[in-house]
SEDO-826770 format. One line per field, with one value per residue: residue number from 0; residue in three letters; x, y, z of N, C-alpha, C, O, CB in turn. Coordinates in Angstrom, 1 decimal. Glycine has a CB too. Layout:
% SEDO-826770
num: (NUM/...)
residuo: (Ala/...)
n.east: (X/...)
n.north: (Y/...)
n.up: (Z/...)
ca.east: (X/...)
ca.north: (Y/...)
ca.up: (Z/...)
c.east: (X/...)
c.north: (Y/...)
c.up: (Z/...)
o.east: (X/...)
o.north: (Y/...)
o.up: (Z/...)
cb.east: (X/...)
cb.north: (Y/...)
cb.up: (Z/...)
***
This chain:
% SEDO-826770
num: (0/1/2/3/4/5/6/7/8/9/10/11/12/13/14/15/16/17/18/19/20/21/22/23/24/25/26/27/28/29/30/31/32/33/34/35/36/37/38/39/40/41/42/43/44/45/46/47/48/49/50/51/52/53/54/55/56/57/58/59/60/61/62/63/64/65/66/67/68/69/70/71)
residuo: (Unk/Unk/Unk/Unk/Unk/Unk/Unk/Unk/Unk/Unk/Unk/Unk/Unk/Unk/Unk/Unk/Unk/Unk/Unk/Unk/Unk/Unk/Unk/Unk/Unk/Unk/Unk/Unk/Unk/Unk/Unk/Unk/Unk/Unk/Unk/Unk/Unk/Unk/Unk/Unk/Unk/Unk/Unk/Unk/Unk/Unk/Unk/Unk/Unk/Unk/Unk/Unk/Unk/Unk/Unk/Unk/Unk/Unk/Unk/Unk/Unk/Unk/Unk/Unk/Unk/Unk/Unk/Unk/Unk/Unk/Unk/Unk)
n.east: (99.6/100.2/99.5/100.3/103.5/104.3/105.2/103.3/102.7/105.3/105.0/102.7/103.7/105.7/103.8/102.6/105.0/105.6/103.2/103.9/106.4/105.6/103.5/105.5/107.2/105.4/104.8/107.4/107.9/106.0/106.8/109.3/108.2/106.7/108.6/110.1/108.0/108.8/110.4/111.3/108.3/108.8/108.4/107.3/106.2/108.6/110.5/109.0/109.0/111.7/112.8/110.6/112.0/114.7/114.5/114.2/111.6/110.4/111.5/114.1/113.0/110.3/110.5/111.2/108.5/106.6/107.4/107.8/104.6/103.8/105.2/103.8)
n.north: (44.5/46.8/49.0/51.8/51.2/50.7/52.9/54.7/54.8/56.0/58.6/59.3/60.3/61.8/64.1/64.7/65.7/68.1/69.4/69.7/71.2/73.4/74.2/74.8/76.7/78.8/79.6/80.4/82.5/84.1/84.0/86.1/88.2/89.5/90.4/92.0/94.3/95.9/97.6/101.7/103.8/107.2/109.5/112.2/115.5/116.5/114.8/113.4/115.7/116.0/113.9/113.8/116.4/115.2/113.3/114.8/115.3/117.8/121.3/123.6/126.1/125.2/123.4/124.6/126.7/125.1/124.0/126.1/126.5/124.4/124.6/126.7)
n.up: (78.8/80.0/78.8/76.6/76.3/78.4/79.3/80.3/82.8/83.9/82.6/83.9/86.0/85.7/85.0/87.2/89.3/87.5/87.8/91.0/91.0/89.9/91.5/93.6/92.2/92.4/94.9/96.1/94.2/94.8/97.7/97.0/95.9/97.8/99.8/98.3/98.8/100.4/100.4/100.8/100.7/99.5/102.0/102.5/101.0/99.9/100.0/97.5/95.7/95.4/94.2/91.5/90.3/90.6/88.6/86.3/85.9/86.6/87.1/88.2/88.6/88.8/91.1/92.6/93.2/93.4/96.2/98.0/97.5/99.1/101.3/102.5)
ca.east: (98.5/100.3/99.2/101.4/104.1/105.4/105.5/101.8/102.9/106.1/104.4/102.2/104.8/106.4/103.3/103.1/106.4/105.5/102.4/104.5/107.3/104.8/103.4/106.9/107.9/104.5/104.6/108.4/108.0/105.5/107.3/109.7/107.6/106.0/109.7/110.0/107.3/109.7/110.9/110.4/108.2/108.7/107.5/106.8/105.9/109.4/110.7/108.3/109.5/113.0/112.7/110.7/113.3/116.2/114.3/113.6/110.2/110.1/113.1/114.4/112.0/109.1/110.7/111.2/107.4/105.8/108.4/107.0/102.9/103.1/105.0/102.6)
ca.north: (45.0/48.0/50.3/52.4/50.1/50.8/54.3/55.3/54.9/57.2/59.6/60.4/60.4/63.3/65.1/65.4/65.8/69.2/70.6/69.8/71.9/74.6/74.9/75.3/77.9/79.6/79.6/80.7/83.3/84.8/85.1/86.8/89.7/89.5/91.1/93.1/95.4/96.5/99.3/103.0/104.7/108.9/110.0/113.4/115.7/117.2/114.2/113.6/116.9/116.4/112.8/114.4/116.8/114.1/112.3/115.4/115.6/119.5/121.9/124.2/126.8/124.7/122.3/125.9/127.0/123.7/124.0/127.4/126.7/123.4/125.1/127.8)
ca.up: (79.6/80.5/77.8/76.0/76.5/80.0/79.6/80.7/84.7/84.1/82.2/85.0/87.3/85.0/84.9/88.9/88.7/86.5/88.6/91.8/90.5/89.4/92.6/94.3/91.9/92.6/96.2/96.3/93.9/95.8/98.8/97.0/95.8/99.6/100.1/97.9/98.8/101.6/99.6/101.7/99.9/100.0/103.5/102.8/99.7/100.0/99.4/96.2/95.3/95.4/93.7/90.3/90.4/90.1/87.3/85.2/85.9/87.1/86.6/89.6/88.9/89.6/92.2/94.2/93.5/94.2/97.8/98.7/97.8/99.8/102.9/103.6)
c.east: (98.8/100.2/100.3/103.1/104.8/105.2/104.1/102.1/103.9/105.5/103.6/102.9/105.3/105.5/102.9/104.1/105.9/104.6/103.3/105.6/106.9/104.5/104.8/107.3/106.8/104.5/106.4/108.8/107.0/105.6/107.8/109.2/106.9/107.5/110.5/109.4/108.2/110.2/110.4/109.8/108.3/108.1/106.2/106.5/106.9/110.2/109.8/108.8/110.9/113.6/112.1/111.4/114.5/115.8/114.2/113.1/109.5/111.3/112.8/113.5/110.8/109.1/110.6/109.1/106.7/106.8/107.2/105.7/103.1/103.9/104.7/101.5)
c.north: (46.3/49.1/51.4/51.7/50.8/52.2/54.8/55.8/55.9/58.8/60.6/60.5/62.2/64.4/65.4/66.1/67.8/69.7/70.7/70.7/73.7/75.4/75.3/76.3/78.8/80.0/80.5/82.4/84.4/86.0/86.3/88.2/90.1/90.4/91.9/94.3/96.3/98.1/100.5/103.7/106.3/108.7/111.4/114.0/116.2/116.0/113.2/114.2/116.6/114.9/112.8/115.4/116.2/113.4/113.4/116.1/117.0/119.8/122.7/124.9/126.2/124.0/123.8/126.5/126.2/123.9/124.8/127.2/125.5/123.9/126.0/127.5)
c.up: (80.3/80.0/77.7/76.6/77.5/80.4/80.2/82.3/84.8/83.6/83.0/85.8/87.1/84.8/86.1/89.1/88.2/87.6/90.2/92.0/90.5/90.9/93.7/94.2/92.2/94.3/96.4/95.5/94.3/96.9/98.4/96.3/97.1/100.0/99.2/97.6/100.0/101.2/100.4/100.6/100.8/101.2/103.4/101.4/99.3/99.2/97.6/95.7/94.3/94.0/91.8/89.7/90.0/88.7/86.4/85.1/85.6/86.8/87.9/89.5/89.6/90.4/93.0/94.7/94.4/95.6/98.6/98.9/99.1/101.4/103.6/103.7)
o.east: (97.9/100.6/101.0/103.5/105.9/105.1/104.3/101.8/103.7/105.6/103.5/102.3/105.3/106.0/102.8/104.0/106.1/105.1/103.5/105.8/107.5/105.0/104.7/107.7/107.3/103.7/106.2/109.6/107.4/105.2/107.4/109.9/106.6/107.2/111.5/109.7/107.8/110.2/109.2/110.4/108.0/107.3/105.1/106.4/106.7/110.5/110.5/109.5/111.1/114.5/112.8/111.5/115.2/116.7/114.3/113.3/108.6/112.2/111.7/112.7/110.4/108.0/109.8/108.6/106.4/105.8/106.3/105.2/102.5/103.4/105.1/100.7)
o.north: (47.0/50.2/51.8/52.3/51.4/52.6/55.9/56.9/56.7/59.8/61.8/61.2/63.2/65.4/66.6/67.3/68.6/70.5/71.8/71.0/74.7/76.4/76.1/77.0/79.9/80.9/81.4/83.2/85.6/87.1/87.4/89.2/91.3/91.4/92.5/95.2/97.4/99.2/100.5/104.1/106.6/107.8/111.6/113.2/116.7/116.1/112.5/113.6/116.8/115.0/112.3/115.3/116.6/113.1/112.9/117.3/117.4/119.1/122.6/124.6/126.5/123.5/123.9/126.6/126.4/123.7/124.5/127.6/125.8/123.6/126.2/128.3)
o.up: (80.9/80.5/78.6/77.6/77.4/81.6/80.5/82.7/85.7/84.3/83.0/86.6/87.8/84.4/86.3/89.0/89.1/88.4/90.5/93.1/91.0/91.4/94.6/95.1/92.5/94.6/97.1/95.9/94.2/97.1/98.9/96.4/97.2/100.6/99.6/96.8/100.3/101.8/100.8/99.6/101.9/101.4/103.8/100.5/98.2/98.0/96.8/94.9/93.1/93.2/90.9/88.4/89.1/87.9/85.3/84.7/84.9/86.4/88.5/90.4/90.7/90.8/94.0/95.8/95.6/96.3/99.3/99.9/100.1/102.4/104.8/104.3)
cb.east: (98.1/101.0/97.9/101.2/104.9/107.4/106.0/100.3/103.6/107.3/103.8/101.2/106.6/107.0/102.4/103.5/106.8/105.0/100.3/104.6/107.5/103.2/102.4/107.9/108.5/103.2/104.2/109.1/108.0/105.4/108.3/110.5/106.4/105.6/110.5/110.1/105.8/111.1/110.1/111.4/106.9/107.8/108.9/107.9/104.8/109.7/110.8/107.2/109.9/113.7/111.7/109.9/113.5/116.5/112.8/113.1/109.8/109.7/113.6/115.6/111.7/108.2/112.4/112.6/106.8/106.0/110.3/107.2/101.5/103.5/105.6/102.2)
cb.north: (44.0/48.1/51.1/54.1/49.4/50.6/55.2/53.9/53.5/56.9/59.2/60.2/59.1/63.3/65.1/64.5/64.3/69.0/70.0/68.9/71.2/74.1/74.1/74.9/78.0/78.8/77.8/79.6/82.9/84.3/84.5/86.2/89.9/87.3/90.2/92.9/95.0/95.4/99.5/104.3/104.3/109.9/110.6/114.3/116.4/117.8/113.9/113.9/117.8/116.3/112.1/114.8/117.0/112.6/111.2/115.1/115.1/120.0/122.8/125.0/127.3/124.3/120.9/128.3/127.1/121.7/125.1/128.6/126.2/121.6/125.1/129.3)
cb.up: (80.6/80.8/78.3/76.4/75.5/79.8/78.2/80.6/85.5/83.3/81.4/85.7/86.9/83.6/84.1/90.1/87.0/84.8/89.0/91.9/88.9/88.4/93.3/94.0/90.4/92.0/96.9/96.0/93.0/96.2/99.7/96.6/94.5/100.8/100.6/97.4/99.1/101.7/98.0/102.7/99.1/99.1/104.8/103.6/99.3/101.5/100.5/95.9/96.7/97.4/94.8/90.1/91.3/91.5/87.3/84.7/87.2/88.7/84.7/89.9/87.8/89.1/92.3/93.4/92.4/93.1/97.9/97.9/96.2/99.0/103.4/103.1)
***
């Protein structure tokens, strides 16, 4: 009378079990991007500047132009 022989009652057990889990990891993984926005971004455009510069982005010539238009 206990349908699927015994196992029917564990089975749901193991599928709480599973969303209970889910929501854990959902809720914890969360936080952890909630603390990872922490990050400073740039303040200034100097700092922008200096940051496409380091990657590449611009080369000296135009890291000095772009300097000069944005501090007059």
């Amino acid at each position: 009378m206990m349908g699927y022989g015994g196992f029917g009652g564990m089975f749901m057990w193991f599928i709480w079990l599973l969303i209970g889990g889910a929501i854990i990891y959902w809720i914890f993984s969360r936080i952890n991007n909630a603390n990872n926005k922490d990050d400073p971004a740039p303040q200034n455009y100097l700092d922008i500047l200096k940051n496409r510069y380091a990657s590449g982005e611009i080369n000296k010539e135009e890291f000095d132009r772009l300097k000069k238009e944005l501090e007059d």
